[in-house]
N, C-alpha and C positions, 0 to 999 in steps of 0.2 A: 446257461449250461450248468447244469449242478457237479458238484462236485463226486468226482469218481468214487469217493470213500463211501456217499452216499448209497451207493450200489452195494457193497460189502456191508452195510448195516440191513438192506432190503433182503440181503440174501440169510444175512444175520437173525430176522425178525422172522424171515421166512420159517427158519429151522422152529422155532420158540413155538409159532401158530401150528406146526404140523404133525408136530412131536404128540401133541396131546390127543389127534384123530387114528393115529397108526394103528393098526390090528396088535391082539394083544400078543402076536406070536414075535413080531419084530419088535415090541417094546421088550419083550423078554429077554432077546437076543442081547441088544441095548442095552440094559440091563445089567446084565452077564460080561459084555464089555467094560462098564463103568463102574462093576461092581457096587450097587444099589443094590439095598436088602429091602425086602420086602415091600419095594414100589415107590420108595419115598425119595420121590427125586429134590435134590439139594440143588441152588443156584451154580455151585461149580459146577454139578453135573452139567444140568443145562446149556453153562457157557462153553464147556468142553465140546458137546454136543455138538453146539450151533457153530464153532471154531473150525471142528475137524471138518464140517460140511464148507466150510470156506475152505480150508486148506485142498480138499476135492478141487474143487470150482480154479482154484489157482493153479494146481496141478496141472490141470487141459486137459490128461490122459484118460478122455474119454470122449464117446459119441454122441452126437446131436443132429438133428435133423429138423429143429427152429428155425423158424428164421426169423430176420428183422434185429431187436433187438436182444433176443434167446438163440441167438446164433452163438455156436460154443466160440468161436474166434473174438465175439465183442466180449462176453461174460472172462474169458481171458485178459484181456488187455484191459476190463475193466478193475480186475482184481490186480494186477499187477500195476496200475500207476496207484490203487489204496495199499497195497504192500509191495514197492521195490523187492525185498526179500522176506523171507519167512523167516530167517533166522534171529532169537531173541524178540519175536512177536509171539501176541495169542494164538497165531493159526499153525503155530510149529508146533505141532502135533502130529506123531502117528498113530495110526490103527488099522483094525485086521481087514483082511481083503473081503471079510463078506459084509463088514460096514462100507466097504466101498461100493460093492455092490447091491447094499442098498441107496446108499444115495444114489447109483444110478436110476435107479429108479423114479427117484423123488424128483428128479429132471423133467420127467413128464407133467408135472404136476406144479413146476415154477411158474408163477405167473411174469409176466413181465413189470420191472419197476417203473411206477408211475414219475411223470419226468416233472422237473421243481418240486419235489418233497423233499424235504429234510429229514432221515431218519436215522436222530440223534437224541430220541426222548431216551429213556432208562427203561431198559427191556425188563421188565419183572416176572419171571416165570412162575408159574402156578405149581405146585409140588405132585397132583397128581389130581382124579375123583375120586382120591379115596381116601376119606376123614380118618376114618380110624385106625389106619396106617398110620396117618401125618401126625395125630395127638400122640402116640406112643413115643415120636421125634421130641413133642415138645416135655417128656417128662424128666425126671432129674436124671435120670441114667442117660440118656442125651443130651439133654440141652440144645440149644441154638446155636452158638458161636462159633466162633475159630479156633476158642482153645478149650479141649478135651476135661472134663469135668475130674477126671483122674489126678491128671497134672498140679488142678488148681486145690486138689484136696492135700495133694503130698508138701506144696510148697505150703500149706497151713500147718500141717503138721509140724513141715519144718520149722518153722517161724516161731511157734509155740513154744516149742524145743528149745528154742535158743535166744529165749527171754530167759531162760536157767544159764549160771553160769560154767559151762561147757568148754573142754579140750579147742582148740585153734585148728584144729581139723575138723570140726562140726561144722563150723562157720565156711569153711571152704567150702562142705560137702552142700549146704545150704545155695550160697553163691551157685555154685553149680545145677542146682534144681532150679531154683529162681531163672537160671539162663537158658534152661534148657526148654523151661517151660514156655518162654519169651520166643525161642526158637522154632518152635513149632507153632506156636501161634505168627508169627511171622511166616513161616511157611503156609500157612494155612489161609492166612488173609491175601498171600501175593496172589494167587489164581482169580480173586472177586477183584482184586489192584483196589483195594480199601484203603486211600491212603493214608487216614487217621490212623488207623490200627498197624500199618506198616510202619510208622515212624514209633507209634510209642510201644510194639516191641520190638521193634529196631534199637531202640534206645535204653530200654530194659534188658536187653540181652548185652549190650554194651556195658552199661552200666553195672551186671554181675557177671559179668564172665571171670573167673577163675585164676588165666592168665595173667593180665593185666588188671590186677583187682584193683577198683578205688576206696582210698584207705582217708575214713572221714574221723575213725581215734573213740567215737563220742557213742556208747551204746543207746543213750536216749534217744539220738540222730537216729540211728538204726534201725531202733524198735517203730519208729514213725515212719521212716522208707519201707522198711516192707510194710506194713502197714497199707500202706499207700498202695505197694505194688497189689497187694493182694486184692485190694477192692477194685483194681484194674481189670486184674485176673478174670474176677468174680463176672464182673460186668462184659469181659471176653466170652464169658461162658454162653452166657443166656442174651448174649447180642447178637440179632439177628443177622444174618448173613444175606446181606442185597446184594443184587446183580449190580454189578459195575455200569457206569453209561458207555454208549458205543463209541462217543468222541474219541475216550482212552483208549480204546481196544484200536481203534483205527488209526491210531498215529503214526504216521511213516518213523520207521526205526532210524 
């Protein structure tokens, strides 16, 4: 008997395959929910996606008329022993009622999961067929990563800044960029649950928070930490943003 989460990664894989045949009216729609500009669908996106259509399927409140194993009663109970609860998972998610009714629709269209499969490889979503959409993501006004190219140029500035000897409020105001920046990257990486990227801006936003600042005395020390932070930064920028594997995403809370 395979294991029930297995089912929640099938249903999971399911959305990834189907997203990309849909008519271009309900990709639009989609779209417009997810707030995606100009078709360039992001790995968040997709995982949100592929999430809220679990959170449907767990919900129940809807109709079916499968049977066997696409009977809406087993697809329930399947999703419920891979998530006891929603709350503080991937699939705690809402959205509007006419996403709802599209997944109902997509109901028609579930195949049934093939039994002894494991599906736990790494979902890697395709960004769309449209190249020249997708190259304009990869340019410097974008970038790749989780943290915003904006951010990583203002904490240089800073930085620069304050290789000059500068007022004791400069350096606060620094600290505070430096954390901010760490924060949002941090925010940005929990949705892919990147846990490299989660710890070391978890760590960087600790380490310059404002608050409780740590106080190292040694401006050479300084000038090398951010330093350091900044090529962090850098490499936040233009590092690619992969789909999470589904082990993580399926972990009973």
């Amino acid at each position: 008997m395979r294991p029930t989460s297995n089912v929640a990664d099938f249903f999971h894989a399911f959305v990834h395959a189907l997203r990309r045949s849909l008519p271009k009216e309900t990709i639009s729609k989609l779209e417009e929910w997810l707030e995606i500009k100009e078709g360039a669908w992001q790995p968040d996106c997709e995982e949100r996606l592929a999430c809220a259509f679990e959170r449907f399927l767990w919900d129940g409140d809807w109709n079916s008329d499968a049977e066997g194993s696409l009977s809406r009663s087993k697809i329930v109970e399947a999703m419920h022993q891979a998530y006891p609860s929603v709350e503080g998972t991937p699939i705690d998610i809402a959205f509007p009622l006419f996403v709802r009714a599209e997944f109902g629709r997509w109901l028609e269209r579930l195949p049934a999961p093939e039994p002894n499969v494991a599906y736990d490889t790494v979902l890697a979503p395709v960004h769309t067929g449209r190249p020249d959409r997708f190259a304009r993501r990869h340019s410097f006004t974008h970038g790749l990563g989780f943290l915003p190219w904006q951010l990583a140029i203002a904490c240089t500035l800073a930085a620069i800044l304050g290789l000059a000897k500068l007022p004791y409020g400069f350096y606060v105001l620094l600290r505070s960029i430096f954390c901010l920046a760490a924060a949002v990257g941090f925010a940005n990486a929990y949705p892919a649950r990147s846990n490299w990227w989660l710890w070391a801006y978890g760590a960087v936003a600790l380490f310059y928070n404002p608050i409780f600042p740590v106080r190292l005395g040694s401006r050479g020390l300084w000038a090398f930490l951010n330093v350091a932070t900044l090529a962090a930064f850098w490499v936040g920028v233009w590092f690619p943003v992969g789909a999470r594997p589904s082990k993580a995403r399926t972990s009973n809370p």
